[in-house]
C-alpha positions in Angstrom: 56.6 65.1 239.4 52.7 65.7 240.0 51.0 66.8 236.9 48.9 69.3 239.6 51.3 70.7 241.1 52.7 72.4 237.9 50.9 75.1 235.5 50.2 74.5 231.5 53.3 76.2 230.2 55.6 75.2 232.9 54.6 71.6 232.2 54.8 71.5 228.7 58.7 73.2 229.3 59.5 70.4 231.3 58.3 67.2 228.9 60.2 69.3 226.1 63.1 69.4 228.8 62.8 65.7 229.1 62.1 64.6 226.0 64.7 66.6 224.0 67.4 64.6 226.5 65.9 61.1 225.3 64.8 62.0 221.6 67.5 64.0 219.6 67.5 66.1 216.8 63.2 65.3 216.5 62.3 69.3 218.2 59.6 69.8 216.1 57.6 66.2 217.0 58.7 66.8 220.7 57.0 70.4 220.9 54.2 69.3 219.4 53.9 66.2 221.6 54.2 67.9 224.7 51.5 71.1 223.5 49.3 67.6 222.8 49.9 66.0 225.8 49.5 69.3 228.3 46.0 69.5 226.2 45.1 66.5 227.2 46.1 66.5 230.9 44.4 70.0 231.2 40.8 68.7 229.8 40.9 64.9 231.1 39.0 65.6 234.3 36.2 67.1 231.2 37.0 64.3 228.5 35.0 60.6 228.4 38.0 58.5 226.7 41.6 58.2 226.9 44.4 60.2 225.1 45.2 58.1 221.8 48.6 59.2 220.3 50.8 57.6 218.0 54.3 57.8 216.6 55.6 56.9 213.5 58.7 57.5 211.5 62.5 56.5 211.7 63.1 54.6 214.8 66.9 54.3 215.0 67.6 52.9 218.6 64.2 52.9 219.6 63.5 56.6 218.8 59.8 55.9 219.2 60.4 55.5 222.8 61.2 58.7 223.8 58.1 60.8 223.7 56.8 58.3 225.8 59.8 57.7 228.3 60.0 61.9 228.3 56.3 62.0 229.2 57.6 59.2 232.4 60.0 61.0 233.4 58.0 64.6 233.4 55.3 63.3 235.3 55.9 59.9 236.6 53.1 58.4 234.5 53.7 54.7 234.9 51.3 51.8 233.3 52.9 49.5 230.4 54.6 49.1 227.9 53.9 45.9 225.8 55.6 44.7 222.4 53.0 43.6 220.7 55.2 42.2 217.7 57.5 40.4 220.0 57.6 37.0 220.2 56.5 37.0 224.5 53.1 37.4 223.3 51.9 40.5 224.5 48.3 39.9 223.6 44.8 39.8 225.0 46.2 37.5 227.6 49.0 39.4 229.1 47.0 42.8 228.3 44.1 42.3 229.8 44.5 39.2 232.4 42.1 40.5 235.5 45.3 39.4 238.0 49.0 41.3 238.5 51.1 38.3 236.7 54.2 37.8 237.6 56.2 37.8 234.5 57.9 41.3 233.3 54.6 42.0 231.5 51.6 44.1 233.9 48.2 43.6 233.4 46.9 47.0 231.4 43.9 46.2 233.2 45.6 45.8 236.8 47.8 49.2 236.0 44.5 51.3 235.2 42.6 50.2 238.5 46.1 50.9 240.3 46.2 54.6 238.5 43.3 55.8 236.2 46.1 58.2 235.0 48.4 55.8 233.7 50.1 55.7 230.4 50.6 53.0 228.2 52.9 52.3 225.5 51.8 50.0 222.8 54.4 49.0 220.4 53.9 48.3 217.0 50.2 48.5 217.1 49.1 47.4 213.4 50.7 43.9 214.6 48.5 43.5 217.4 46.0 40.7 217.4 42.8 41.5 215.5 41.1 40.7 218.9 42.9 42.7 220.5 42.9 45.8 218.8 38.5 45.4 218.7 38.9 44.9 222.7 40.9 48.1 222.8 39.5 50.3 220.3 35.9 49.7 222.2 37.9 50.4 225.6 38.6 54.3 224.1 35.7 54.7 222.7 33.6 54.1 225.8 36.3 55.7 228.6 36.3 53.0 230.1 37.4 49.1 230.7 35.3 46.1 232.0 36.9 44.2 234.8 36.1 40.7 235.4 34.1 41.6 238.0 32.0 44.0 235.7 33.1 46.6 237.7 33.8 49.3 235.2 37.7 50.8 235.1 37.5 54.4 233.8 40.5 55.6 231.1 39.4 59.4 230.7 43.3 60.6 231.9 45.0 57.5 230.7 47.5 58.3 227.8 48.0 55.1 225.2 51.2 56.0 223.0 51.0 53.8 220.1 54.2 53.0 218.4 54.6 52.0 214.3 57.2 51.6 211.2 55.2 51.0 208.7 55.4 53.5 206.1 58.6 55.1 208.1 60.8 56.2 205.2 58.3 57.6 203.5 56.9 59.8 206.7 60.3 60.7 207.9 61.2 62.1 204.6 57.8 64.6 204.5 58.8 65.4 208.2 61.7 66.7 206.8 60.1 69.5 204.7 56.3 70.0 206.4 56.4 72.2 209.6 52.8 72.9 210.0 52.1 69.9 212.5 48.5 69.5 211.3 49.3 69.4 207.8 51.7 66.8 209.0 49.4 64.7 211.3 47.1 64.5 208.0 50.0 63.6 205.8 51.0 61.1 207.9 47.8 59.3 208.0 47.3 59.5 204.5 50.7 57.7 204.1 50.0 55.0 206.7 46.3 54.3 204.8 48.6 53.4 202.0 50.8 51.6 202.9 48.3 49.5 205.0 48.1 50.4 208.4 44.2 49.3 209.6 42.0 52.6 208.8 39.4 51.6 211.6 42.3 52.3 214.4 43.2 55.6 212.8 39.9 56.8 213.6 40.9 56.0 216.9 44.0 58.4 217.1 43.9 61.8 218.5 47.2 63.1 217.3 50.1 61.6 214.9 53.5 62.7 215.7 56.2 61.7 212.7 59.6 61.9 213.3 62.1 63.0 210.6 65.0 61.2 208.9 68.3 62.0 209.5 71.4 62.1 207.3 74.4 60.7 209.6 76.0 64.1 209.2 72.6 65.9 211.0 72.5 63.0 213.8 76.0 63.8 214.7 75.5 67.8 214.7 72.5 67.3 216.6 74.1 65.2 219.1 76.8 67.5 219.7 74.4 70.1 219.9 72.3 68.9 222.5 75.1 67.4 224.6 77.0 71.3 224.5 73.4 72.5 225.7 73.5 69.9 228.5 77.2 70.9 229.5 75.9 74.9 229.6 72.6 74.0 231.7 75.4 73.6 235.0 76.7 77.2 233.3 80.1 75.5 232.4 81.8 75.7 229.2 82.8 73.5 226.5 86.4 73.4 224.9 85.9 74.1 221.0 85.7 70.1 219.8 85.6 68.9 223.6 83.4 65.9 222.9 85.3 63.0 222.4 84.7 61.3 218.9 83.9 57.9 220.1 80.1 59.8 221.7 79.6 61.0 218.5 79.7 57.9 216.2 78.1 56.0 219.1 75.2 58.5 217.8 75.4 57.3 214.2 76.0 53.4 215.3 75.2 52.4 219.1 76.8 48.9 218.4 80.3 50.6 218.6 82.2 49.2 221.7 82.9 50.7 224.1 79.4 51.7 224.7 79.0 54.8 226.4 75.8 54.2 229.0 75.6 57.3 230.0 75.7 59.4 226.5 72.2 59.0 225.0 69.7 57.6 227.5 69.2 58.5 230.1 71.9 61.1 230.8 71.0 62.0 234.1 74.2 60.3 235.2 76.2 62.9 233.0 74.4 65.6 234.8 75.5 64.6 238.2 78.9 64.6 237.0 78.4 68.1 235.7 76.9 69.7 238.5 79.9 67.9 240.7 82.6 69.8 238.1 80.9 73.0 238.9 80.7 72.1 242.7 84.3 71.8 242.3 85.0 75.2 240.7 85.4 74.1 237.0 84.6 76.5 234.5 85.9 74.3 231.0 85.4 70.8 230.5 85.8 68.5 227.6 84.1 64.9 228.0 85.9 62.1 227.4 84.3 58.6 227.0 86.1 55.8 229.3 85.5 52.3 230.8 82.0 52.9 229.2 80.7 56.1 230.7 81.7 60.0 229.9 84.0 61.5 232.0 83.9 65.3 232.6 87.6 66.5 232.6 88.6 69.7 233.9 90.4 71.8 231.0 93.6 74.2 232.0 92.9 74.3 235.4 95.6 71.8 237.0 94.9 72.5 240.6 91.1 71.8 240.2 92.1 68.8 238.1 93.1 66.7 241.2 89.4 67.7 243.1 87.5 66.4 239.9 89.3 62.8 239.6 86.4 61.7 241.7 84.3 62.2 238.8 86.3 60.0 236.4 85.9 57.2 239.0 82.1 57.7 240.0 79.7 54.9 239.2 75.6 54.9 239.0 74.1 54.3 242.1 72.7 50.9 242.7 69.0 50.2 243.5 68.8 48.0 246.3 68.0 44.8 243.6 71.3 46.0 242.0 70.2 47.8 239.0 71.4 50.8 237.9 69.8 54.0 238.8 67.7 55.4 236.0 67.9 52.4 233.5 
């Protein structure tokens, strides 16, 4: 989706659209992220550095990753994302080698001369190599990266979403209980000096976005929640309890088999079933997890039940290497 083809408000709907589907029961950090993020999109062409944002907090199953994955799918900003606390080695070598490598890491450097509008996702930031963080830190303060050529690679509408744990207890409880998102952003920072986290890259962040804890109870109710809101989006209804159990405590504990691929991200796969229930001339479903996706089953409506078993049976479609669509 082109960034100029939409207006302020209508983008910022869409990244909360998208990033509610990928990052449950975190509303507040999502709004705020996307008013953030619109911001910056709006004023790049005006700005002389990057967008620096980071996200700290609980990070059950990755939950870090979906601002930035929400933000992909809003505007199809692609760029990097390199673990920089993973044993590949996702340092000054694979970040900035001048040549397109052909290992599963991208040169950042390669990406932004491909795209000046990329976005990048760092993860785990305060374990990046000191050299590293000086090389990148100089990068957003001058807009712009030196190639080997000298040539110089502007980063004014590049977005770098930097990822961290450290302190995340402790900042998901204050989420909790602070709604004022820039008495949070300064909370937050306070909490990471702290407990550690390098003060000279802080002065590098725009924005801090904290995402709150989660009693097991909440993560369920909020997973229901959002899944009922999916199911009403194709203007169906849900039968009272109609989510089958085993989607639920996959929310509290994704290593519960079988694993349903389809029920937390991405769930554009459920979608397509929904909108084919409704194509069908369903008006009540209940979903029902088997052989490892959610199935949308037609409730008290017999003669519409035979028209929907297609649903039950449907599979992903492949990309032509054989991966499945939207993983």
């Amino acid at each position: 989706m082109s960034t100029r083809s939409l207006t302020v408000d209508e983008a910022m709907r869409e990244l909360i659209t998208q990033s509610r589907k990928l990052l449950i029961g975190q509303d507040a950090a999502v709004a705020a992220f996307a008013a953030e993020i619109c911001r910056h999109i709006a004023f790049s062409p005006l700005q002389r550095r990057p967008g620096i944002f980071l996200v700290a907090g609980p990070n059950f199953d990755d939950d870090h990753l979906g601002l930035p994955f929400g933000l992909a799918a809003t505007f199809s900003k692609t760029g990097g994302r390199y673990e920089l606390a993973s044993s590949h080695g996702e340092d000054l070598g694979h970040v900035f080698t001048p040549q397109s490598s052909r290992t599963e890491v991208r040169s950042l450097l390669h990406s932004a001369r491909d795209n000046p509008a990329a976005m990048f996702v760092l993860q785990d930031i305060d374990k990046a190599h000191p050299k590293l963080l000086k090389t990148l830190m100089t990068a957003w303060s001058q807009g712009f990266i030196d190639d080997e050529g000298g040539e110089k690679i502007p980063l004014a509408e590049a977005i770098f979403v930097l990822t961290t744990e450290v302190a995340r207890d402790a900042i998901g409880q204050i989420a909790r209980s602070e709604p004022d998102p820039d008495r949070l952003h300064v909370e937050c920072l306070k909490l990471l000096v702290d407990a550690g986290f390098p003060a000279s890259l802080l002065k590098s962040i725009d924005t801090a976005f904290a995402l709150r804890t989660l009693s097991a109870g909440e993560a369920v109710l909020e997973h229901y929640r959002s899944i009922a809101e999916q199911v009403a989006a194709h203007d169906l209804i849900l039968e009272e309890g109609g989510i089958d159990g085993r989607i639920l405590a996959h929310s509290m504990d994704s290593s519960n088999e079988p694993t349903p691929e389809d029920a937390l991200l991405p769930r554009d796969e459920l979608d397509a079933r929904l909108a084919q229930a409704k194509a069908a001339g369903v008006h009540t479903v209940r979903l029902v997890l088997g052989e490892g996706i959610i199935t949308v089953v037609p409730v008290g409506e017999p003669l519409a039940q035979d028209a929907t078993n297609p649903l039950a049976d449907a599979q992903p479609a492949s990309t032509p290497d054989g991966e499945t669509a939207g993983q």
